[in-house]
N, C-alpha and C positions, 0 to 999 in steps of 0.2 A: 411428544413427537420427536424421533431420532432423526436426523440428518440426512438417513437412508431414505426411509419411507418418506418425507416430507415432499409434498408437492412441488412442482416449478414454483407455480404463481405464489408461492410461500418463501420465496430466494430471501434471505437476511431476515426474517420472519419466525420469530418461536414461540410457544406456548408457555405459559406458567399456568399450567391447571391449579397448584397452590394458591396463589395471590390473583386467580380470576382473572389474566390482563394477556394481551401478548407484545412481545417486547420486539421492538427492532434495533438491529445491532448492523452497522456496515463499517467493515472494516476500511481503514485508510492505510497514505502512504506512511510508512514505519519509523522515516526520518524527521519529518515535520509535524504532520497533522495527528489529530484525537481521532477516535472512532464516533462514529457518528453514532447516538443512541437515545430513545424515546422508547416509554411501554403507553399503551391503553387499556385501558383498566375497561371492564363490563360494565361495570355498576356505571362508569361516566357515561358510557356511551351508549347506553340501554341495551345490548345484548351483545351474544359473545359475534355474531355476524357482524355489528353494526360497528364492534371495537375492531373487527378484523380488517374491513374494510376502512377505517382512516389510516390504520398502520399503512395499508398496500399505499393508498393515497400517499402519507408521509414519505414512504420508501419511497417511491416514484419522481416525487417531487427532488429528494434528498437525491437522489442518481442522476438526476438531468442539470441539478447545480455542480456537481461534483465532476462531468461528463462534459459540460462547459468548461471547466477551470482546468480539464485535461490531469485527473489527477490519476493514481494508478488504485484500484479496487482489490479486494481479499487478498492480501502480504498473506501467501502459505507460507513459506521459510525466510528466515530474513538472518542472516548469519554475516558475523566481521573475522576475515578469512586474514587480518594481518594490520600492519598499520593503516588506516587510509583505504584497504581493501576492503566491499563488501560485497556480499553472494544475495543475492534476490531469487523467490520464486512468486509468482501472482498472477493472477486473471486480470487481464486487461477488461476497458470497456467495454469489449468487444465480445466477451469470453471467451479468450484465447490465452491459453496455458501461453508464458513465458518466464524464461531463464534469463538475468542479467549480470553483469560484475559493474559494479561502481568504483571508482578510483578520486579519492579525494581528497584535498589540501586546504590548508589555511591559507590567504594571500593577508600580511598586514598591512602593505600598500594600500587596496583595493577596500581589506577590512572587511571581507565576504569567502566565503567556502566557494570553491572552485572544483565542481566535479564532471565524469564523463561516463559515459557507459555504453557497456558490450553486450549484446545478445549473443549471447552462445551459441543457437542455431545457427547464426550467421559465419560468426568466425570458426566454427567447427572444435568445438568441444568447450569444455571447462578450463583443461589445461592451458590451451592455447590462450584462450580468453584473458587467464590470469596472470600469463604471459605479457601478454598484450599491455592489461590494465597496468602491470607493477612496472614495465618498462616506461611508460607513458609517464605514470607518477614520478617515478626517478627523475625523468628528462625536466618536468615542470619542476622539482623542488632545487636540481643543478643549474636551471636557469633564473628560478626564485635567490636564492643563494648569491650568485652572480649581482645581482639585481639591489639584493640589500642583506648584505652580510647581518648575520646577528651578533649581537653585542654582550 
């Protein structure tokens, strides 16, 4: 079953007509987290309906924890556009197409990554955006700098 023809109610949902099972795959955020993945097999579950039906269960379950913690679903492009710069594209929980830029730094005071981000629709365009982000980064690593010279 291709991607195209696959049902709604099938969202993160594949088949392995091979190995008799169907497999659930949900993609995570690109930066921290794993992808979330579990199959069912037929044979466990006594038929190919009855294995179909715990994946959707599984899935379900897996989105409403995931949906909780606020995290971001399906990373379509995920690209590092320069030091500290990165380019996001992904379906919110909402399923709404969105475009981000991330801009991010080390702090060794703090001892924690320090980052921000732009939606592109918002601030009108990609350029802008990257503008935006690499300006921002500058000012935080001039004032990091300032703050605790490296040695």
């Amino acid at each position: 079953m291709t991607a195209a023809n696959r049902p709604k109610t099938h969202k993160y949902i594949s088949r392995n007509n091979g190995l008799h099972r169907w497999e659930v795959r949900i993609g995570m955020d690109a930066i921290n987290f794993k992808p979330v993945r579990k199959s069912f097999s037929d044979g466990v579950y006594g038929s190919k309906r009855k294995a179909l039906r715990a994946a959707k269960l599984f899935r379900d379950c897996e989105l409403r924890l995931l949906q909780a913690k606020g995290h971001y679903f399906g990373v379509k492009r995920y690209r590092e556009l320069g030091s500290g710069i990165i380019y996001r594209e992904f379906t919110d929980k909402d399923d709404c197409f969105r475009q981000i830029v991330i801009a991010q730094y080390w702090d060794n005071k703090k001892q924690k990554q320090i980052k921000r981000e732009w939606s592109i629709r918002i601030h009108g365009g990609k350029r802008k955006t990257m503008a935006l982000a690499t300006t921002w980064r500058e000012e935080q690593l001039k004032r990091l700098n300032k703050r605790q010279p490296f040695r």
